[in-house]
py3Dmol code that shows the C-alpha trace and the ligand (Angstrom):
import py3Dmol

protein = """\
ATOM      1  CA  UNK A   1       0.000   0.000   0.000  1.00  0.00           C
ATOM      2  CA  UNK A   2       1.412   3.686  -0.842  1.00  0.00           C
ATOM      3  CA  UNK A   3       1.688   5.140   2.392  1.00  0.00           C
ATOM      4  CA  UNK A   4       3.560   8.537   1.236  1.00  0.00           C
ATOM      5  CA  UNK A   5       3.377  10.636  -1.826  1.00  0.00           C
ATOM      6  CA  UNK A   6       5.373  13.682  -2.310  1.00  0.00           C
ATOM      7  CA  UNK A   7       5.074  14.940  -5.611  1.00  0.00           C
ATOM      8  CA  UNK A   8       6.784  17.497  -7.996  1.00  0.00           C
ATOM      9  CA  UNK A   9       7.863  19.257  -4.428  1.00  0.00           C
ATOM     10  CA  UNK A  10       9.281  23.379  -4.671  1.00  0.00           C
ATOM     11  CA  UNK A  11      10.257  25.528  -1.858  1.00  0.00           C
ATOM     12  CA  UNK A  12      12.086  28.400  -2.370  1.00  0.00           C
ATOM     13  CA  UNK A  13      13.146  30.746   0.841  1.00  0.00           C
ATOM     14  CA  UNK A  14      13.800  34.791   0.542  1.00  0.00           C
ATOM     15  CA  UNK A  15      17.203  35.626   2.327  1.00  0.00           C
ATOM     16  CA  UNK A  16      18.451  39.597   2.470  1.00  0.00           C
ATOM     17  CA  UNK A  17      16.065  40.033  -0.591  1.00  0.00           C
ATOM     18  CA  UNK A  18      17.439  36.890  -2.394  1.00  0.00           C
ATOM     19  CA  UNK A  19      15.818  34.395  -3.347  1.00  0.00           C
ATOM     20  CA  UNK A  20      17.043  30.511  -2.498  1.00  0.00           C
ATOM     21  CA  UNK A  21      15.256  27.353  -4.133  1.00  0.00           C
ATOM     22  CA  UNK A  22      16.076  25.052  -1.424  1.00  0.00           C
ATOM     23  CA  UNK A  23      14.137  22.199  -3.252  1.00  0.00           C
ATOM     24  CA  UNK A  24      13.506  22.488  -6.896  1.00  0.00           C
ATOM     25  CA  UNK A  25      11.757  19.568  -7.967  1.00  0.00           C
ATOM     26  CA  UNK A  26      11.383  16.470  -5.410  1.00  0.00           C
ATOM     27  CA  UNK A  27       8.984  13.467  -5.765  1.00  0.00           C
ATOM     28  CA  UNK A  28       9.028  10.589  -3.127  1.00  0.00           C
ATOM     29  CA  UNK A  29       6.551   7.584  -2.702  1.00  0.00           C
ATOM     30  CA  UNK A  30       6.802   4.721   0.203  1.00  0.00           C
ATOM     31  CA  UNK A  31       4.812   1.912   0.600  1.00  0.00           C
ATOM     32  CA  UNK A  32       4.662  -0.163   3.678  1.00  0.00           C
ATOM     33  CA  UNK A  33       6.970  -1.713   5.029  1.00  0.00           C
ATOM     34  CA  UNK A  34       9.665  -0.292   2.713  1.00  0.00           C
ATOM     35  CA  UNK A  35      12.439   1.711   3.874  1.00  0.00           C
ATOM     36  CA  UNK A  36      13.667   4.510   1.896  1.00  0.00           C
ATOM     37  CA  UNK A  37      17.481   6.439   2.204  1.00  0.00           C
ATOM     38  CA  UNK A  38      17.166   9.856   1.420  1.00  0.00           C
ATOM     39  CA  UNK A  39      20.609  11.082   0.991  1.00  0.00           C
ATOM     40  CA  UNK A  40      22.283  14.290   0.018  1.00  0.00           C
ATOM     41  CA  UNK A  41      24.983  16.363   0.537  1.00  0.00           C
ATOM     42  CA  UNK A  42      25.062  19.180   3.079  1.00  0.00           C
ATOM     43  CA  UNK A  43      22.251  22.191   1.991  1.00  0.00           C
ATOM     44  CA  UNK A  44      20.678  19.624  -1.169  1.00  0.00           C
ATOM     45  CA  UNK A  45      17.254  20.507   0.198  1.00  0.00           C
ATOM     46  CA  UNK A  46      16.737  17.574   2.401  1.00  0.00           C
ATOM     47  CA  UNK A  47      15.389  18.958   5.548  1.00  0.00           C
ATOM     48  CA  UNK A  48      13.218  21.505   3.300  1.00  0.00           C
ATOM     49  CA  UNK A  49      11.639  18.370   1.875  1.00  0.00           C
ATOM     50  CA  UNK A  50      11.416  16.572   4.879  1.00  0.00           C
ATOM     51  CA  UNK A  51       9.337  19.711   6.339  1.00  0.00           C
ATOM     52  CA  UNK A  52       6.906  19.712   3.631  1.00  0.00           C
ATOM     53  CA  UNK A  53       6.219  15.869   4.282  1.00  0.00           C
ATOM     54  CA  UNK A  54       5.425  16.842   7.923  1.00  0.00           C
ATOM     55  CA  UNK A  55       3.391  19.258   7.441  1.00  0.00           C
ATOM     56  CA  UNK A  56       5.662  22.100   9.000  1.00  0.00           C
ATOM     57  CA  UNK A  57       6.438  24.104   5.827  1.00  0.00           C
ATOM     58  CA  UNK A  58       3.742  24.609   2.997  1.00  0.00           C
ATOM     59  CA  UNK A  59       5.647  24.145  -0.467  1.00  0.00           C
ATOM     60  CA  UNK A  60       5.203  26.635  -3.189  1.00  0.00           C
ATOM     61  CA  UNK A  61       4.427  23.610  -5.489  1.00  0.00           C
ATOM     62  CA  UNK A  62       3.083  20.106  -5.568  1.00  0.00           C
ATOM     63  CA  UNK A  63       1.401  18.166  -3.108  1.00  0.00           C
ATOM     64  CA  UNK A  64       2.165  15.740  -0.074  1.00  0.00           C
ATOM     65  CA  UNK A  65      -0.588  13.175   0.755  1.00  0.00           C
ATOM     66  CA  UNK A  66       0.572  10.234   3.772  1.00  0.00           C
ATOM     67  CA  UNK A  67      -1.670   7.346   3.684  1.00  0.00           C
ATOM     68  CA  UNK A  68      -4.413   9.156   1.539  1.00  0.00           C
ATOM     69  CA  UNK A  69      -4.395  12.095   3.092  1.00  0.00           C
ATOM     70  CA  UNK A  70      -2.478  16.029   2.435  1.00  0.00           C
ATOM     71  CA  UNK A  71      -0.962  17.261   5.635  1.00  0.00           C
ATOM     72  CA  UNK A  72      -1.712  20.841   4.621  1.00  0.00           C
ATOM     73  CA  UNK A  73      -4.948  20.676   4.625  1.00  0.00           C
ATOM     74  CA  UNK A  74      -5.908  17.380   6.774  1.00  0.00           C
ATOM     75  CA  UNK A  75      -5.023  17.297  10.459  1.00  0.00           C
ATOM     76  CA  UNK A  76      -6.255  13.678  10.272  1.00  0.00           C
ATOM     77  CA  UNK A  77      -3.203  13.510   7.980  1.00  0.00           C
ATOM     78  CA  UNK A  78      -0.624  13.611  10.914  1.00  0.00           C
ATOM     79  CA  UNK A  79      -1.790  10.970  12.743  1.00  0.00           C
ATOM     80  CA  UNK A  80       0.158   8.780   9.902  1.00  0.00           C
ATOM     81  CA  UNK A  81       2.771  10.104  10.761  1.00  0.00           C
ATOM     82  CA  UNK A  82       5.922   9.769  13.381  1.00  0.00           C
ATOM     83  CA  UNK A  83       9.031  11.789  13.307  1.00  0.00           C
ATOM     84  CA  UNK A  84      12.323  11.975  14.767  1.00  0.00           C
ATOM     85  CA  UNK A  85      13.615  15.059  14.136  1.00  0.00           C
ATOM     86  CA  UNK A  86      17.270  16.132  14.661  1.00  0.00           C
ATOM     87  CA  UNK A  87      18.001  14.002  17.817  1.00  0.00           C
ATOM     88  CA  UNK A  88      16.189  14.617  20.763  1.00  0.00           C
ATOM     89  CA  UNK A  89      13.823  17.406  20.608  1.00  0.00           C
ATOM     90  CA  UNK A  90      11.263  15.570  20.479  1.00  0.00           C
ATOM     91  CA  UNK A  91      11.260  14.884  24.317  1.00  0.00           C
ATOM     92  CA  UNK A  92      10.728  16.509  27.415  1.00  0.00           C
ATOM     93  CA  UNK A  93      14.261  16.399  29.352  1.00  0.00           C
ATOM     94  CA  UNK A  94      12.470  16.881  32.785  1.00  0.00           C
ATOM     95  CA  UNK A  95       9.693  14.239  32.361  1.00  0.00           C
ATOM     96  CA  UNK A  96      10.047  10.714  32.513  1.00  0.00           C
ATOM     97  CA  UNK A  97      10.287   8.249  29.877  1.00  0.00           C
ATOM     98  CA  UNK A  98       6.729   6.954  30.696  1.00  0.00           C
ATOM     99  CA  UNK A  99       5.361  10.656  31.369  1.00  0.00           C
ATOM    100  CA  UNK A 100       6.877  11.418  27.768  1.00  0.00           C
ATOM    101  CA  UNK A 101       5.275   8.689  26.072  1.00  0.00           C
ATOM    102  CA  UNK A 102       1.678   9.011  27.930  1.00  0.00           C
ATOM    103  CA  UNK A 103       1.929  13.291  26.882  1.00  0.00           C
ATOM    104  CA  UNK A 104       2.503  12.821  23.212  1.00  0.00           C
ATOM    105  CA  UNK A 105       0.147   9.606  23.224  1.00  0.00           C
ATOM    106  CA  UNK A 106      -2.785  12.066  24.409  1.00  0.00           C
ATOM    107  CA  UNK A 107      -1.142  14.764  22.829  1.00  0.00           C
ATOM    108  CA  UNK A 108      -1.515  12.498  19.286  1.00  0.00           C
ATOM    109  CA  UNK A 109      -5.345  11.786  20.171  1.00  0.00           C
ATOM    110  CA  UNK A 110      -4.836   8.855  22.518  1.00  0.00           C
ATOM    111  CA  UNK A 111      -7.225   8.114  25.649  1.00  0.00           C
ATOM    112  CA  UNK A 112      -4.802   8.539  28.733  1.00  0.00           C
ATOM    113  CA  UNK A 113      -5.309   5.150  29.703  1.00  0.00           C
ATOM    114  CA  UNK A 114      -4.576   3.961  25.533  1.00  0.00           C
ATOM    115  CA  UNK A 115      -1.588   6.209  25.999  1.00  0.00           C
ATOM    116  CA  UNK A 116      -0.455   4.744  29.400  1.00  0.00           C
ATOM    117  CA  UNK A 117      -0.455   0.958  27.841  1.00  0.00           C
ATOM    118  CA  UNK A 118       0.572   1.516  24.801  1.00  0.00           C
ATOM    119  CA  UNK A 119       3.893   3.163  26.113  1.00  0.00           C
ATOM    120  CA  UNK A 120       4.029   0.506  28.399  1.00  0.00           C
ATOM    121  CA  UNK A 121       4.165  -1.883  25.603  1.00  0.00           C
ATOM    122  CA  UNK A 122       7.152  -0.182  23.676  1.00  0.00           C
ATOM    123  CA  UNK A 123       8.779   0.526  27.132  1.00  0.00           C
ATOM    124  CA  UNK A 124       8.495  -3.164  27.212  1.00  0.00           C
ATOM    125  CA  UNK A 125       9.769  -3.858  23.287  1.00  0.00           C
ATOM    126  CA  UNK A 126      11.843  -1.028  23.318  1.00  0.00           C
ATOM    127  CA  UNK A 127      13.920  -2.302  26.687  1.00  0.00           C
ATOM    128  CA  UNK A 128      13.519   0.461  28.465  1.00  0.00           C
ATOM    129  CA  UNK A 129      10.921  -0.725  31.446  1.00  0.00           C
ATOM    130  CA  UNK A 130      13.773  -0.615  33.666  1.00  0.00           C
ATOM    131  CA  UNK A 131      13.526   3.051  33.263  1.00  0.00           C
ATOM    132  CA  UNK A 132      10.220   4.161  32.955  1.00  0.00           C
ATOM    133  CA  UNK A 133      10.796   6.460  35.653  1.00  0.00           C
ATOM    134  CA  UNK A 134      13.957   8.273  35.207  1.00  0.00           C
ATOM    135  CA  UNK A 135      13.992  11.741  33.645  1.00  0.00           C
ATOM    136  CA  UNK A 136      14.813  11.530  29.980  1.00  0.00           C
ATOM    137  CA  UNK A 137      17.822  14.294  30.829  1.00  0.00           C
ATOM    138  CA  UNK A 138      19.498  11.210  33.017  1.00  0.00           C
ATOM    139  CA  UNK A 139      18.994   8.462  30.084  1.00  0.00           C
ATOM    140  CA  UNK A 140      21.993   7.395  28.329  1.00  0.00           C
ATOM    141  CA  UNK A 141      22.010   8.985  24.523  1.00  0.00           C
ATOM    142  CA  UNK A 142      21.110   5.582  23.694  1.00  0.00           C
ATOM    143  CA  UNK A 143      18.032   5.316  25.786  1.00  0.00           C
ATOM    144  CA  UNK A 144      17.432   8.763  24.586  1.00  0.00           C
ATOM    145  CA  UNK A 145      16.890   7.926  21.322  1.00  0.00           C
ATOM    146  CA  UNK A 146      15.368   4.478  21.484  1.00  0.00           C
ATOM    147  CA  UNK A 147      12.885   6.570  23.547  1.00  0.00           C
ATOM    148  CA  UNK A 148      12.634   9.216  20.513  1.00  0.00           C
ATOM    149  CA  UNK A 149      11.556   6.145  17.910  1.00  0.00           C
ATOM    150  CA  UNK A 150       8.985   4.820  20.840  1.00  0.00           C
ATOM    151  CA  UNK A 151       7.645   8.208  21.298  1.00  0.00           C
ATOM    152  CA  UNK A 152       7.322   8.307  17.406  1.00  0.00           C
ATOM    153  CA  UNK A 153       5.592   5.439  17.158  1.00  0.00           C
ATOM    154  CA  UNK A 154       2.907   5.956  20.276  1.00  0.00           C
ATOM    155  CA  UNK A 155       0.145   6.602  17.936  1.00  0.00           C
ATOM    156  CA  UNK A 156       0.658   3.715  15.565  1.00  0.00           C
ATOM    157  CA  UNK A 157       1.324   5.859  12.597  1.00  0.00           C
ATOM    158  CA  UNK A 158       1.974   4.084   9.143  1.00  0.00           C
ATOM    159  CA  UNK A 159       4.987   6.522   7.731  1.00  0.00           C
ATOM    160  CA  UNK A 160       8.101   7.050  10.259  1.00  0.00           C
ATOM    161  CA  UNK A 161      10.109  10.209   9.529  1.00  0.00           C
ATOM    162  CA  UNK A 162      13.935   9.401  10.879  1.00  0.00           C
ATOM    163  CA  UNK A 163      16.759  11.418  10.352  1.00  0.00           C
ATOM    164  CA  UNK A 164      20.139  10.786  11.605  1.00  0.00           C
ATOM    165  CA  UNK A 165      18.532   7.636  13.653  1.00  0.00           C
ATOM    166  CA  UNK A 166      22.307   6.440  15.016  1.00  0.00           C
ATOM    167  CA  UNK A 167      24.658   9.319  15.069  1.00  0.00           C
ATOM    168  CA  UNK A 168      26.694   9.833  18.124  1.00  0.00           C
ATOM    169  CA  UNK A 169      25.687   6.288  19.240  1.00  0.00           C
ATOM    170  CA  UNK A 170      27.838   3.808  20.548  1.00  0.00           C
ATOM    171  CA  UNK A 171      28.114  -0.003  19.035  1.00  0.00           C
ATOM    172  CA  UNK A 172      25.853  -1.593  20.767  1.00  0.00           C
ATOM    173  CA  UNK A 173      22.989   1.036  21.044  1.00  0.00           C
ATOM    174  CA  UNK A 174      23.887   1.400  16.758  1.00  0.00           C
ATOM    175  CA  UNK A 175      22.957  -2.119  16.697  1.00  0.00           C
ATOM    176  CA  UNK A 176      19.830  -1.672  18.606  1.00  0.00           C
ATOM    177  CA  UNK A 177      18.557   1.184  16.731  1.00  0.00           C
ATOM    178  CA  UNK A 178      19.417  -0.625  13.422  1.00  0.00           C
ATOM    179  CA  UNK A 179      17.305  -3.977  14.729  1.00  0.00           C
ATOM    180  CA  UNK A 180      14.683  -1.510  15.688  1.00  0.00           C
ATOM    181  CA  UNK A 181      14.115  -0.106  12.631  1.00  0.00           C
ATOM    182  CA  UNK A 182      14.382  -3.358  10.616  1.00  0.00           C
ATOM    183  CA  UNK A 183      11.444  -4.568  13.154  1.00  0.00           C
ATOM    184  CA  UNK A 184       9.459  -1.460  12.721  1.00  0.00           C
ATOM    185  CA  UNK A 185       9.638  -1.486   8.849  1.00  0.00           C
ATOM    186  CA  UNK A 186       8.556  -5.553   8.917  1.00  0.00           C
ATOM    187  CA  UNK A 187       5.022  -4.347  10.740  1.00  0.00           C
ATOM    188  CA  UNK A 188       4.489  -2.740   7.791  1.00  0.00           C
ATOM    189  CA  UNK A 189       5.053   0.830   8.105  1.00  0.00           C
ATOM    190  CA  UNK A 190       7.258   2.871   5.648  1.00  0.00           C
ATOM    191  CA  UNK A 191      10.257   4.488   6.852  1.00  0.00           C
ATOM    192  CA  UNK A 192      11.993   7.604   5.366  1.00  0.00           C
ATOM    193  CA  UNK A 193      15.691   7.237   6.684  1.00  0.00           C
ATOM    194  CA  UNK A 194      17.801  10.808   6.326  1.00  0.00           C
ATOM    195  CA  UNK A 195      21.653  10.524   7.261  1.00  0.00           C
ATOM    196  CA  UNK A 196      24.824  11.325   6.276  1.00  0.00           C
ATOM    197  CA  UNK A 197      26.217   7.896   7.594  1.00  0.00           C
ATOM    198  CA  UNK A 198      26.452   5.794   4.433  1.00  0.00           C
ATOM    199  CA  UNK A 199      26.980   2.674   5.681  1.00  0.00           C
ATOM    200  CA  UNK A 200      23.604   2.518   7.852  1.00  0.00           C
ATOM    201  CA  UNK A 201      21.702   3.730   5.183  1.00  0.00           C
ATOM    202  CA  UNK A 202      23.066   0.948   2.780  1.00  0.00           C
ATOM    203  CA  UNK A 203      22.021  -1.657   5.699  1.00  0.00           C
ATOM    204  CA  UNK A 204      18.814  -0.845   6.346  1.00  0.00           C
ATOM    205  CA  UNK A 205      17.345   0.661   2.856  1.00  0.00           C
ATOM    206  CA  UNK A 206      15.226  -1.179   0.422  1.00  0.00           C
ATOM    207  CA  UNK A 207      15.740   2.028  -1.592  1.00  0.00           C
ATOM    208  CA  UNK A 208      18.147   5.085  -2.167  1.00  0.00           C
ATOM    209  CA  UNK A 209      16.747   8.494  -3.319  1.00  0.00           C
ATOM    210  CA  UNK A 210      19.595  11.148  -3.978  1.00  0.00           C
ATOM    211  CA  UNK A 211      19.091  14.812  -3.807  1.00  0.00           C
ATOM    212  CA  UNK A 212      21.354  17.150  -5.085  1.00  0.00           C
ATOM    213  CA  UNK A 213      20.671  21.394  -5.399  1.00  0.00           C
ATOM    214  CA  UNK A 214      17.214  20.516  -4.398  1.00  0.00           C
ATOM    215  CA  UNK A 215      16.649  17.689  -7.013  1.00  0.00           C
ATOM    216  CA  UNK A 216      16.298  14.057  -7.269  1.00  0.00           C
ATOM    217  CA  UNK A 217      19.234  12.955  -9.070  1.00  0.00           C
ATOM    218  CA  UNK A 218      19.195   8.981  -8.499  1.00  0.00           C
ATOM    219  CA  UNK A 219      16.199   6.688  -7.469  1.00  0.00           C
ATOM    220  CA  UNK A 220      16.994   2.997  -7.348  1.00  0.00           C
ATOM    221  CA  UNK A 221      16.657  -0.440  -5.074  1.00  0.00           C
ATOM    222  CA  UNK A 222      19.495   0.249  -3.224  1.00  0.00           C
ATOM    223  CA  UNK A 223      21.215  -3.005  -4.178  1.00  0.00           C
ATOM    224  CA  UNK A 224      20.361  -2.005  -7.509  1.00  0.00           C
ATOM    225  CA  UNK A 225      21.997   1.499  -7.689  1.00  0.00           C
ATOM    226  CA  UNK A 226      25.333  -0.474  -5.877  1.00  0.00           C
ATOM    227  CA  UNK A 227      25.216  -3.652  -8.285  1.00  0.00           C
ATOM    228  CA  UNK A 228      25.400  -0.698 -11.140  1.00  0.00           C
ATOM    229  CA  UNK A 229      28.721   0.901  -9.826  1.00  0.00           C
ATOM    230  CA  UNK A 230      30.776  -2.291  -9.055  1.00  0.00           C
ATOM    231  CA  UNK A 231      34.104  -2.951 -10.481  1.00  0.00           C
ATOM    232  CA  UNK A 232      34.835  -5.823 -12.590  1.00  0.00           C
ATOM    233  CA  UNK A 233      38.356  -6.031 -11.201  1.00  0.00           C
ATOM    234  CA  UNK A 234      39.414  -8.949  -8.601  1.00  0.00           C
ATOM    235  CA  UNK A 235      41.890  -8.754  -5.790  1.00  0.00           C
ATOM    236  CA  UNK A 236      44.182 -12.149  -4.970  1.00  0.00           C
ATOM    237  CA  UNK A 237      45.935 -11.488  -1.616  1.00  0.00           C
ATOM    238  CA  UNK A 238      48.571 -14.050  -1.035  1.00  0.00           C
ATOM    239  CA  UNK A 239      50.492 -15.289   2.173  1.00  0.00           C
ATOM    240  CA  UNK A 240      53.996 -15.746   0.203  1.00  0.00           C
ATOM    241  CA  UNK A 241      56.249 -13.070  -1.562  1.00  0.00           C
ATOM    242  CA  UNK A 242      55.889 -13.392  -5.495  1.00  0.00           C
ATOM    243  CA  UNK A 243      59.122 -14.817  -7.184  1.00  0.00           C
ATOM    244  CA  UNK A 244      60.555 -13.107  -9.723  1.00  0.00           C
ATOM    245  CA  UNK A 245      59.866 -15.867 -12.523  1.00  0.00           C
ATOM    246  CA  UNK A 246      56.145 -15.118 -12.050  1.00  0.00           C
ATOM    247  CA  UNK A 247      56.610 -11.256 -11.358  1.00  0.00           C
ATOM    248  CA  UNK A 248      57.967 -11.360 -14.877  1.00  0.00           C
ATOM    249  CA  UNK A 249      54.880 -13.647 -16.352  1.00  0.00           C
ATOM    250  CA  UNK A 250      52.564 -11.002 -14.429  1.00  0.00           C
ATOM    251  CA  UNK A 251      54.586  -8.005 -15.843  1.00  0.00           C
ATOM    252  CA  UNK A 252      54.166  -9.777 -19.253  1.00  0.00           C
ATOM    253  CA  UNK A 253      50.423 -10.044 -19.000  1.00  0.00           C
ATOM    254  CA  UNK A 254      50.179  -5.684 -17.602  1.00  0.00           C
ATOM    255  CA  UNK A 255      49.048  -6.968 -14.483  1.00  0.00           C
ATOM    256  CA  UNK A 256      49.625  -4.621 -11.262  1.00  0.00           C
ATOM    257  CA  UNK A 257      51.320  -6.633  -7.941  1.00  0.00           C
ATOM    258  CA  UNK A 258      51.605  -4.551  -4.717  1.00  0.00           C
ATOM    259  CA  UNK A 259      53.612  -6.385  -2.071  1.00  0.00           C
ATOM    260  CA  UNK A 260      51.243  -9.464  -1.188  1.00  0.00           C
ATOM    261  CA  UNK A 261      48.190  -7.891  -3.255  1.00  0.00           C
ATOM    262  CA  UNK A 262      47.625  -8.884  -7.165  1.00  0.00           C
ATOM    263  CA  UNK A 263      45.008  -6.720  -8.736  1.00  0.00           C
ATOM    264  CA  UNK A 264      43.189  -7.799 -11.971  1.00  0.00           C
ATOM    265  CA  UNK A 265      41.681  -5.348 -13.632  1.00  0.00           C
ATOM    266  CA  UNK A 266      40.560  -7.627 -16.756  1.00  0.00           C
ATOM    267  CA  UNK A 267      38.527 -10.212 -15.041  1.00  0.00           C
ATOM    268  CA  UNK A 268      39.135 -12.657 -18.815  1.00  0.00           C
ATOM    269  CA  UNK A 269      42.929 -12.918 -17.029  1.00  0.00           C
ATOM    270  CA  UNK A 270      42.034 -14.171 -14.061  1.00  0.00           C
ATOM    271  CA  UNK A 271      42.684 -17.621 -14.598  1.00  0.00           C
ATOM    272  CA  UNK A 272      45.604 -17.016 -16.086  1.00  0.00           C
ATOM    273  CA  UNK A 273      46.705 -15.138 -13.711  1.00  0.00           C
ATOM    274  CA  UNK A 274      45.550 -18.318 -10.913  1.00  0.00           C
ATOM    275  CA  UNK A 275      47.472 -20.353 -13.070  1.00  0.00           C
ATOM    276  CA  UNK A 276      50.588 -18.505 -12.399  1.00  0.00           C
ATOM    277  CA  UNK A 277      50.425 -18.265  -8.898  1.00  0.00           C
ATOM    278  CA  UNK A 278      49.463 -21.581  -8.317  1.00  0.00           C
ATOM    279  CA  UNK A 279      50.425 -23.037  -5.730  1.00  0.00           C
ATOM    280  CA  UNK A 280      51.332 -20.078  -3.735  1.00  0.00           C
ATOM    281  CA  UNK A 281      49.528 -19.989  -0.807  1.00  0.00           C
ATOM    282  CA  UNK A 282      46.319 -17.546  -0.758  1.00  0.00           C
ATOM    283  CA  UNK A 283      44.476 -15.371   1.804  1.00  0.00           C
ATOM    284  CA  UNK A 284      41.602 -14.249  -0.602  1.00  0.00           C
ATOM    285  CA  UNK A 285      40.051 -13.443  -4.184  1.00  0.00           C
ATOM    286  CA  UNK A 286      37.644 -10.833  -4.057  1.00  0.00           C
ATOM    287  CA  UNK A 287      35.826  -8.980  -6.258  1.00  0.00           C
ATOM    288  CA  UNK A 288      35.825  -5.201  -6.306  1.00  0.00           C
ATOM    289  CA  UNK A 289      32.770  -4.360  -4.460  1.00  0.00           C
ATOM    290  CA  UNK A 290      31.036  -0.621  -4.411  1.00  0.00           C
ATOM    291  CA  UNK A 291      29.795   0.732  -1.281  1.00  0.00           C
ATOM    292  CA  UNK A 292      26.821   3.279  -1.162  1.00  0.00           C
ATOM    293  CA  UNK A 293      29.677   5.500  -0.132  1.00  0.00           C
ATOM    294  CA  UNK A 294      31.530   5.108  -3.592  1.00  0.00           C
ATOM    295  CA  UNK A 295      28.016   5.452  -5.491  1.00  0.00           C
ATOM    296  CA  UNK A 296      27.056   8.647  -3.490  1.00  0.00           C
ATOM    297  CA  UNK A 297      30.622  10.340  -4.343  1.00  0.00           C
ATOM    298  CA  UNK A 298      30.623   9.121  -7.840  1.00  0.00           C
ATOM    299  CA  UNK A 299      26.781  10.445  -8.569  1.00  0.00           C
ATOM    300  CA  UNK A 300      27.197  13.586  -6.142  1.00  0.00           C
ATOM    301  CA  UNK A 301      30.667  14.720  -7.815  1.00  0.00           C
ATOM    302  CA  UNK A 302      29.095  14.038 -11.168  1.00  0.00           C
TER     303      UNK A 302
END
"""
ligand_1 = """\
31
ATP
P 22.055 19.340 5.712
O 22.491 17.982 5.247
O 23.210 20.285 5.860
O 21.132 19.330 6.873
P 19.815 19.718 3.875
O 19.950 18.813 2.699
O 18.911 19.292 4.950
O 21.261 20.014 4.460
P 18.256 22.149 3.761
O 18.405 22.436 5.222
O 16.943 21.720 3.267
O 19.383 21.130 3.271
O 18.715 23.494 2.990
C 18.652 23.649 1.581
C 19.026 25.080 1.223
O 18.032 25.983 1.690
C 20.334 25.549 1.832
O 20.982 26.383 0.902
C 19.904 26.333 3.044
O 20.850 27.327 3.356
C 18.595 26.946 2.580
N 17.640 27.160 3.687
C 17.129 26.202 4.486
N 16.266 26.728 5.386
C 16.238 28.071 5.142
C 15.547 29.194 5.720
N 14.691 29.025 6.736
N 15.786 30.414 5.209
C 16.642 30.590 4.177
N 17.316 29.586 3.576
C 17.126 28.345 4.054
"""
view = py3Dmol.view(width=600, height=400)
view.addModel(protein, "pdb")
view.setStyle({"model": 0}, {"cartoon": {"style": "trace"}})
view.addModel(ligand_1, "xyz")
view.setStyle({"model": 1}, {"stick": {}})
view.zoomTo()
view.show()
């Protein structure tokens, strides 16, 4: 089901009598259950968009409906939506977590009582029972922010807003976060991921959308868009020195030995080039793999 459409977004902002077009031209769609990276370098227009999803900033042009409905003109609209916006504003430092989660609960439309058990339930799935009643101000930034997604998530919305979901977080709270959002995107809701950390976004995302000077610039399955960007080279790391009779067969065939490390850049030699160092003793043969970090710089610095 299409729980998010943002289409043919524009948003320009008037600074000291000039005008900025912070987002040009920027449609999204997310169904359920599908997580989406939206990535961009610093000042692409990201956080513009992002407003315009959640209702905060009206766009000049085009429309934003979540589940059905257009934020701008539908309060109902909102209550498809969760956000976690720039860490942890979203909470009240001086409540607890349970007092947070019961306030935006009835805040979102809940009963008090509806609000009360369900943020006893994601206190519960969330790990956090333990601290129900400590002040958010004396959680650990990882208890902060699982608290931020629970909080997010208090009025069972079907679209999840995230942006920077892990940064600043140690390993283990990383992990939790990342198994979090897996979890929360296999119920079926659709999650718009924004962050500058790469690596995450590869992990979790079904999908990548680019932005660059306000404009989508890329749009692909995220193993896609990598797949598309891989080398066709292979690297054969040895555990023995390379002789000179087969440094001179590899010279003879242009191919490039560093130390232990024989690259191949024409994978039709490879054999050949496994013929030759047979029987030397090998660590690995791997294929050139792209990260979403090399596709991002490559497509970014385009
Ligand atoms: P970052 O990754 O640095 O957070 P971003 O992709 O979220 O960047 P935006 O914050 O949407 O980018 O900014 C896009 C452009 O619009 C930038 O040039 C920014 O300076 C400008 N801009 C954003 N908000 C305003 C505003 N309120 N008034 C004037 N210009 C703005």
């Amino acid at each position: 089901m299409q729980v998010l459409e943002a289409q043919n977004l524009r948003k320009s902002y008037r600074e000291k009598g000039k005008e900025i077009t912070a987002v040009r031209d920027v449609s999204l769609r997310l169904d359920g259950g599908e997580v989406l990276a939206f990535l961009g370098p610093n000042g692409a227009g990201k956080t513009t968009t992002i407003k315009m999803i959640a209702g905060l900033i009206l766009p000049d042009k085009g429309h934003v409906t979540i589940a059905g409905r257009n934020p701008h003109r539908d309060n109902r609209a909102l209550r498809g939506l969760g956000a976690v916006l720039e860490g942890n504003r979203n909470l009240y430092w001086r409540l607890t977590a349970a007092e947070n989660l019961e306030y935006f609960g009835v805040l979102r439309g809940l009963s008090r009582r509806v609000a009360q058990q369900r943020g006893m339930q994601l206190l519960e799935r969330f790990g956090l029972m333990e601290k129900r009643k400590t002040v958010v101000q004396a959680l650990s930034r990882g208890m902060q922010q699982k608290l931020a997604i629970a909080v997010s998530l208090i009025h069972d919305p079907q679209l999840l807003l995230l942006d920077e979901p892990t940064l600043g977080l140690d390993v283990e709270a990383t992990q939790h976060v990342k198994s979090l959002v897996r979890e929360i995107a296999a119920e079926g809701r659709a999650i718009l991921l924004t962050t500058h950390q790469l690596d995450i976004a590869e992990e979790l995302s079904d999908r990548v959308a680019i932005i660059q000077r306000g404009e989508i610039i890329a749009e692909e399955p995220t193993s896609e868009l990598i797949r598309q960007f891989a080398g066709t080279a292979y690297r054969i790391e040895l555990d023995a020195e390379i002789d000179e009779q087969r440094q001179s067969k590899l010279d003879a065939l242009g191919i490039v030995v560093s130390d232990r490390t024989v690259i191949v850049r024409d994978s039709s030699l490879l054999y050949s080039v496994m013929a030759i160092l047979n029987p030397l003793p090998l660590v690995s043969v791997e294929k050139d793999q792209a990260t979403l970090t090399d596709v991002f710089l490559k497509l970014v610095q385009r």
